[in-house]
FIPA-663180 format. One line per 2 residues: their letters; for each residue x, y, z of C-alpha. Coordinates in steps of 0.05 Angstrom, whole numbers. Layout:
# FIPA-663180
a) X:Y:Z ~ ...
This chain:
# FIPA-663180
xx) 0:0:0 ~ 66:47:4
xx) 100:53:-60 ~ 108:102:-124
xx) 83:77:-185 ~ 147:99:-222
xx) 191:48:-192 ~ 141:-21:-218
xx) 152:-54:-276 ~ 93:-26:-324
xx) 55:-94:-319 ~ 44:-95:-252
xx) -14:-53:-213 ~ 19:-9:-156
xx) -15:-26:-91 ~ -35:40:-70
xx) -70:46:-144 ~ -98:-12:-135
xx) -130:3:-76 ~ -155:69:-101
xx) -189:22:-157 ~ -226:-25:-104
xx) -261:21:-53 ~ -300:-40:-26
xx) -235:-64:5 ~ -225:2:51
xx) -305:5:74 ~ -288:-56:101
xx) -226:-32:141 ~ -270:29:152
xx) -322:-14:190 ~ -265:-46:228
xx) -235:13:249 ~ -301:34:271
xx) -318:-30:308 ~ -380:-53:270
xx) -335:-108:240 ~ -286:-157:276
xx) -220:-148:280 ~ -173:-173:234
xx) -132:-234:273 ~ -70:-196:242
xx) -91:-142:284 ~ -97:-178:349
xx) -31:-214:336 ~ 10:-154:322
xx) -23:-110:383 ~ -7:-175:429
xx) 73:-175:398 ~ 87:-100:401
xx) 58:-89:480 ~ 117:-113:517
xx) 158:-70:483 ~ 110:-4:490
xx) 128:45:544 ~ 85:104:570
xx) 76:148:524 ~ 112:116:465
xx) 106:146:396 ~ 78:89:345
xx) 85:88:269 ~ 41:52:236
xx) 60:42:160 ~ 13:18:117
xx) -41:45:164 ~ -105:23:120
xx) -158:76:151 ~ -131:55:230
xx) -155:-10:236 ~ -89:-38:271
xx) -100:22:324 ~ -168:-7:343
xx) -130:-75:361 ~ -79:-28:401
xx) -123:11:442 ~ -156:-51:468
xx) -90:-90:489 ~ -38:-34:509
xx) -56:-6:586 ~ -3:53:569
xx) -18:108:544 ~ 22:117:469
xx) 17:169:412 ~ 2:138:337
xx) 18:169:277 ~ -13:123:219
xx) 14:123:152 ~ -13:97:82
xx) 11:120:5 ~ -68:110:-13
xx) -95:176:-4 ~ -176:158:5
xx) -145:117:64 ~ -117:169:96
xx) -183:202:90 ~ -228:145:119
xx) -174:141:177 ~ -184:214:190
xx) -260:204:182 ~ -265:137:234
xx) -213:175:289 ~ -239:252:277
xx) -228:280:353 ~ -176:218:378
xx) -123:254:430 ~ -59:231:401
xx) -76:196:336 ~ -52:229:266
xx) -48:200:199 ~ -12:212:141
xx) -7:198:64 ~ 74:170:60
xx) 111:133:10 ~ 154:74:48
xx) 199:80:-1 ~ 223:154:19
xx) 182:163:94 ~ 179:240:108
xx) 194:226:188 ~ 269:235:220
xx) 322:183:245 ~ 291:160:300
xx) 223:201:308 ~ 185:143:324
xx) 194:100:395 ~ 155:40:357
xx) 159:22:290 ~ 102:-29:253
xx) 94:-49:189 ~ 35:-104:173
xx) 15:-144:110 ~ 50:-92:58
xx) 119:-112:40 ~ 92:-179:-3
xx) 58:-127:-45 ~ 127:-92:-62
xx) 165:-106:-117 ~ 224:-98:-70
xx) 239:-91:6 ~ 316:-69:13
xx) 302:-1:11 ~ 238:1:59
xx) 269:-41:109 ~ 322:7:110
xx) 266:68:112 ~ 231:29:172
xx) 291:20:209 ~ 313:89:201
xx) 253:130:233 ~ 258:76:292
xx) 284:91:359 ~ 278:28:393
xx) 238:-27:360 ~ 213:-42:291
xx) 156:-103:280 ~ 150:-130:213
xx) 82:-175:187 ~ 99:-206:114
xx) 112:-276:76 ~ 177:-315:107
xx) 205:-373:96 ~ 266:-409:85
xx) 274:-392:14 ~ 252:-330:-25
xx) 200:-330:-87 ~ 175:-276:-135
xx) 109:-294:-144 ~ 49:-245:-176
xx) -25:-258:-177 ~ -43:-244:-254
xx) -110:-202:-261 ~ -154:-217:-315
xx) -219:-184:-324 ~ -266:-237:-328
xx) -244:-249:-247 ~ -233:-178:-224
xx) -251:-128:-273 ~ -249:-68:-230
xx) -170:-79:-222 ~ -150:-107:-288
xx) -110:-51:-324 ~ -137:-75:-394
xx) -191:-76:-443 ~ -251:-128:-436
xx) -227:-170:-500 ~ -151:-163:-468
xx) -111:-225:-448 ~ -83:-232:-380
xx) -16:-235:-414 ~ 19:-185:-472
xx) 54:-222:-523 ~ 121:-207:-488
xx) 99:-257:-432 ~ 88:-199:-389
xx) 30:-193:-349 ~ -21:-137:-370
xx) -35:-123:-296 ~ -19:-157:-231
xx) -4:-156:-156 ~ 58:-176:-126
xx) 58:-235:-64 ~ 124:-243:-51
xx) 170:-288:-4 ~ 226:-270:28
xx) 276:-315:63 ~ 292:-311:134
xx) 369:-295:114 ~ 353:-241:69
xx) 310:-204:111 ~ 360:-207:172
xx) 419:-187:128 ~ 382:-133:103
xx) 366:-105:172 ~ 432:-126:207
xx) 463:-72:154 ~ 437:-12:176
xx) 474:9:235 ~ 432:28:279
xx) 393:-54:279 ~ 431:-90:344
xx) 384:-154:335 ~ 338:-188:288
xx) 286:-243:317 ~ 249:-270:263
xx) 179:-324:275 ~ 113:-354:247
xx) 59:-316:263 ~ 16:-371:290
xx) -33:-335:335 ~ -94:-333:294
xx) -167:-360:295 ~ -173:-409:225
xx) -251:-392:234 ~ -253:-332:239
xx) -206:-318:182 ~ -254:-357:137
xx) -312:-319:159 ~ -299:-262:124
xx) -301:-302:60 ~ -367:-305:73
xx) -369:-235:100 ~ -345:-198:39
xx) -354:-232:-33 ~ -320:-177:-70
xx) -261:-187:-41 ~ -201:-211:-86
xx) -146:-253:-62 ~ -178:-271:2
xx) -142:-313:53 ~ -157:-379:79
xx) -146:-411:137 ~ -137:-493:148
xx) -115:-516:220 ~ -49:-468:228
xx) -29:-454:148 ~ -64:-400:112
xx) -69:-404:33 ~ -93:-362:-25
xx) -115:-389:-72 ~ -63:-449:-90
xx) -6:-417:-53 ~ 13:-433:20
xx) 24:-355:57 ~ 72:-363:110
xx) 63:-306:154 ~ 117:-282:199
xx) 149:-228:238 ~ 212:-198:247
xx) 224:-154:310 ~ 284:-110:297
xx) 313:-83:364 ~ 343:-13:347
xx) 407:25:394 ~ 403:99:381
């Protein structure tokens, strides 16, 4: 949901365009944020990671924001009181956010590119980044942004695993015509094999992702698990919940899927020495 258009290959849809293109998807996080739908078990997870590392008063970042619905999961598990600034490249997220939270003490959001975040070294006590980096067609250069504006800790929520893999979900518009970048009569491919538009779900490998941190400076340690704290049934309830959505995840005992492809969801908790 963070990144400039400019720097994808022309075949594949930039997430925060994409999202622009499929509204449905952020009345849905609107209704979460708002508490007229559950919480995501993303949410839950990530609120129950970060709180025994959140001190009175911290200052959260929240990249890939959405409209706030991670903050909903935060309020209800941290007994501290913290400051959150959420941040999202998709602009009518931004404005749902600032719609659901209008009056919050202490909340802001803001539209931001994770490629180029416009925060200082070190502005932010708590860093967290959820579900976006898959979407990216690379992560070297947010990591890097991530750890940067951290001051102590930085939690990362993507696909892990013991090898990386480049893999895209190719649009077509027979299956999702409101993000398919082509004509009706248009094939899902071009006749250079490219795809005419498609979104990226990619893998990275616990050794890249640790190297990458470990580089910066400023990263003393790099912890790195599956993210097994979830609830399969109430991850395939909103399969039910939501029809429209594309690329919904599934849940089977503790492995999630879409579609044909196994999601292994981890985290990395970076702790940062200022």
């Amino acid at each position: 949901m963070q990144v400039v258009a400019t720097i994808f290959m022309t075949a594949i849809t930039p997430p925060s365009t994409m999202w622009e293109r499929y509204p449905q998807y952020g009345q849905l996080m609107f209704k979460r944020a708002i508490g007229d739908s559950p919480e995501m078990e993303s949410a839950k997870s990530a609120a129950k990671v970060i709180k025994p590392h959140i001190r009175p008063n911290d200052r959260i970042l929240d990249v890939g924001c959405g409209v706030g619905h991670y903050l909903r999961s935060l309020q209800r598990e941290l007994n501290v009181p913290f400051h959150y600034t959420g941040a999202d490249a998709t602009a009518s997220y931004i404005a749902l956010a600032q719609q659901a939270w209008a009056g919050t003490p202490n909340v802001t959001f803001k539209q931001a590119n994770i490629f180029d975040l416009p925060f200082g070294d070190g502005e932010f006590d708590v860093v967290m980044c959820n579900n976006v980096l898959l979407h990216l067609p690379s992560v070297q250069t947010p990591l890097e942004q991530l750890a940067r504006v951290a001051k102590r800790v930085l939690l990362v929520r993507t696909l892990i695993g013991d090898r990386s893999f480049r893999i895209q979900d190719v649009q077509s518009h027979e299956r999702c015509p409101d993000l398919f970048q082509g004509g009706a009569n248009e094939l899902e491919f071009r006749a250079d094999g490219e795809p005419v538009s498609a979104i990226w779900y990619n893998i990275y490998s616990q050794n890249y992702i640790r190297q990458v941190l470990m580089r910066r400076q400023n990263v003393e340690s790099v912890e790195i698990w599956e993210d097994a704290d979830f609830d399969a049934s109430k991850i395939n309830a909103e399969v039910g919940r939501d029809k429209a959505q594309h690329g919904v995840t599934q849940a089977s005992g503790r492995i999630q899927t879409n579609g044909y492809m196994l999601m292994p969801w981890s985290y990395a908790l970076a702790q940062i020495k200022r």
